[in-house]
N, C-alpha and C positions, 0 to 999 in steps of 0.2 A: 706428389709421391707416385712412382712408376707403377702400375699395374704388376704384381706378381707373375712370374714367368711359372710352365708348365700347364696351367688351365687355361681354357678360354675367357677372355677378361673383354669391354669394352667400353669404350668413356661414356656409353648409354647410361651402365650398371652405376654412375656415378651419384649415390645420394646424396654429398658434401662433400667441401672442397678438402683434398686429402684423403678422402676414404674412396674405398673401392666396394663391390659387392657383385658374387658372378651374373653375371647376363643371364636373363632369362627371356630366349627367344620368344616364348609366349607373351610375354607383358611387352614386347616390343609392339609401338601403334603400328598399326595396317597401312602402306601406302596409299596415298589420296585417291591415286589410279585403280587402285585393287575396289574401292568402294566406287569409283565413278563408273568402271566398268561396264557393270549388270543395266547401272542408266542410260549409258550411251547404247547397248546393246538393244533394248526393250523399247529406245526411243528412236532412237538414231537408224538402228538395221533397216527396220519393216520403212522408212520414209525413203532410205537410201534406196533398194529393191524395187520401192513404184516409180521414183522419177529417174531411180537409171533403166529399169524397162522402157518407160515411156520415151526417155531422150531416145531409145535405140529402134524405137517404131512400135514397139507394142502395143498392143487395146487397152484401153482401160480396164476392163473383165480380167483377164489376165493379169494385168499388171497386179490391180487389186486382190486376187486370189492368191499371186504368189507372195507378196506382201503379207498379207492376212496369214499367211502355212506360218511366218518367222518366230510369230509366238509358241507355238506348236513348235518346231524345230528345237527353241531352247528351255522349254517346260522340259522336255523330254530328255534335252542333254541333261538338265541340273538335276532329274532324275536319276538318270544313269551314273552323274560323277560323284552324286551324295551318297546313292542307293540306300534311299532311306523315303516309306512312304507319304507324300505332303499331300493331304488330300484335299488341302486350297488348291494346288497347284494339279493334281488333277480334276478339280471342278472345272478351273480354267481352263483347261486342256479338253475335257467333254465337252464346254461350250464352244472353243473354239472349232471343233468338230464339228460340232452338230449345226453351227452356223456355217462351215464351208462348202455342207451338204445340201444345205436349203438352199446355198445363192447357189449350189452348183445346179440344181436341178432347176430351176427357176431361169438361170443364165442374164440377170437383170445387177446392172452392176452397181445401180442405187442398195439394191438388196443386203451388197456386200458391206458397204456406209454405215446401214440403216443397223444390221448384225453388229459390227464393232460398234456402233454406240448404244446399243442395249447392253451387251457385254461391262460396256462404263457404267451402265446406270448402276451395278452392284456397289460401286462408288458414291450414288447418290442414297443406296440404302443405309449405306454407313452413314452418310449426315443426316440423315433422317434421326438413326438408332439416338447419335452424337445429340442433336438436338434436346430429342425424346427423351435424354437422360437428366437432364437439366431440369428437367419440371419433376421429376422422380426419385429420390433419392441421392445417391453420389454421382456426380457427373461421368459419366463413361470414359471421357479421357481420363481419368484416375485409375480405372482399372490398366488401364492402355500404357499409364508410367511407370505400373508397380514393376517390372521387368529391370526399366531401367534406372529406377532406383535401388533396387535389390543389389543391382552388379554395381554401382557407384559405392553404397553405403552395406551392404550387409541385411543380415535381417534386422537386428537392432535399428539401424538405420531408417528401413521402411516400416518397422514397428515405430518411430517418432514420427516419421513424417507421416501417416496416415491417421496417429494421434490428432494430429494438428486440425483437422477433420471436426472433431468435437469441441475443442478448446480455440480456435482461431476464424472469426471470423470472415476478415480479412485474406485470408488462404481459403476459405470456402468461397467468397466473391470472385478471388483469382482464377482459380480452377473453373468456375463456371462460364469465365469470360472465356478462356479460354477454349472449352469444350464448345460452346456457339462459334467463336472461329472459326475452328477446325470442322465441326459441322456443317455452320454454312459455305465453306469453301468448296466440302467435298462434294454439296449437294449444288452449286454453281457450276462446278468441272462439269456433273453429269448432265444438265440440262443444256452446258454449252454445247458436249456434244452429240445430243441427240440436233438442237437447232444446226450444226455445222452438216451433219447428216443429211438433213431433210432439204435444207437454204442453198447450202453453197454448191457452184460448179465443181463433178467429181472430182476435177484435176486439183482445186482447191483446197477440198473438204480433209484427205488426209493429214497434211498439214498441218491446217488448222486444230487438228480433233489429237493430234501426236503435240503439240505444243501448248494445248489446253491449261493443261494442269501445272508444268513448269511455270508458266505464266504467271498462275495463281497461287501457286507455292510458294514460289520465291518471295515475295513479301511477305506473305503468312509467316514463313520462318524467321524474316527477320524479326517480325513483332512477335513473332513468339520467346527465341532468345530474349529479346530487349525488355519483356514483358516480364517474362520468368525472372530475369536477374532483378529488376528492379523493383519485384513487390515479393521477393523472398521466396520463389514458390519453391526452388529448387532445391533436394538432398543435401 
């Protein structure tokens, strides 16, 4: 059946075969690129900046410095383009600070390593919390999916599945394997890169310490997906 003429109509809005219903741009998904973006930036910029410094003769100290500003740079833009206060995102933005201050006055460019991998370590407080929560009550990643069950199912929806909680063993086994995952993974990233910091040759260690956690995510997710589907955890 033709889409009706006069309103904007598209074969997106198509619920079944024959019917129509108007397009609503907001329920359209996000392109892959629009959410790869922020990761290629965050990961990609600040490694691009030191080894094209370096190809072009720079120091290390420098290199590293001007690398090190990139987070700072887009803390500040996604400030400005939200306008709207994120006060992680200024935590971020005062450490990244106040660690370009120390290694600037210092001029020691392990210094500068040593700053971004404590920076990571707030990554290894979350698998700490993550862990910590598994001996205590409901596991912390529980808290962490109410969001995104909320936006899948409704509150109905996150009022059954946190039912489940009480009445489902099995869903309580689940979730907790899960929260150790995600715990120990996150508390892995950070000790990888304090070692990448302290061990590896400077030219090395960025790298290294920028491709950390992809490394260790990418699996984690997949056994996350294949884990969740296949012992029901999901909305």
């Amino acid at each position: 059946m033709p889409a009706p003429t006069g309103v904007s109509w598209s074969p997106c809005s198509r619920s079944r075969p024959g019917t129509w219903r108007r397009c609503d741009p907001a329920r359209r998904p996000a392109p892959r690129r629009a959410a790869l973006l922020p990761l290629l930036i965050d990961l990609g910029l600040p490694l691009a900046v030191y080894y094209g410094l370096r190809t072009a003769g720079v120091d290390q100290w420098w290199s590293l410095l001007w690398s090190a500003a990139v987070p700072a740079v887009t803390v500040v833009a996604r400030l400005v383009r939200t306008r709207r206060v994120d006060f992680l995102a200024l935590l971020v933005l005062s450490m990244i600070v106040l660690g370009l201050v120390v290694s600037a006055l210092t001029g020691d460019t392990r210094t500068l390593l040593i700053r971004e991998a404590w920076t990571g370590m707030l990554g290894g407080l979350v698998g700490i919390w993550l862990l910590a929560s598994v001996a205590y009550g409901r596991p912390a990643l529980m808290v962490v999916f109410r969001s995104f069950v909320r936006a899948k199912a409704g509150e109905e929806g996150l009022r059954a599945w946190e039912s489940r909680w009480d009445q489902d063993a099995a869903f309580r086994h689940g979730l907790r394997v899960l929260t150790v995952a995600w715990g120990a993974a996150s508390l892995l990233n950070a000790l990888a890169q304090l070692a990448f910091a302290y061990l590896l040759p400077v030219d090395a260690a960025p790298a290294a310490m920028n491709l950390s956690w992809p490394v260790i995510v990418t699996p984690l997710l997949l056994f996350h997906l294949v884990y969740t589907r296949r012992h029901g955890l999901r909305a």
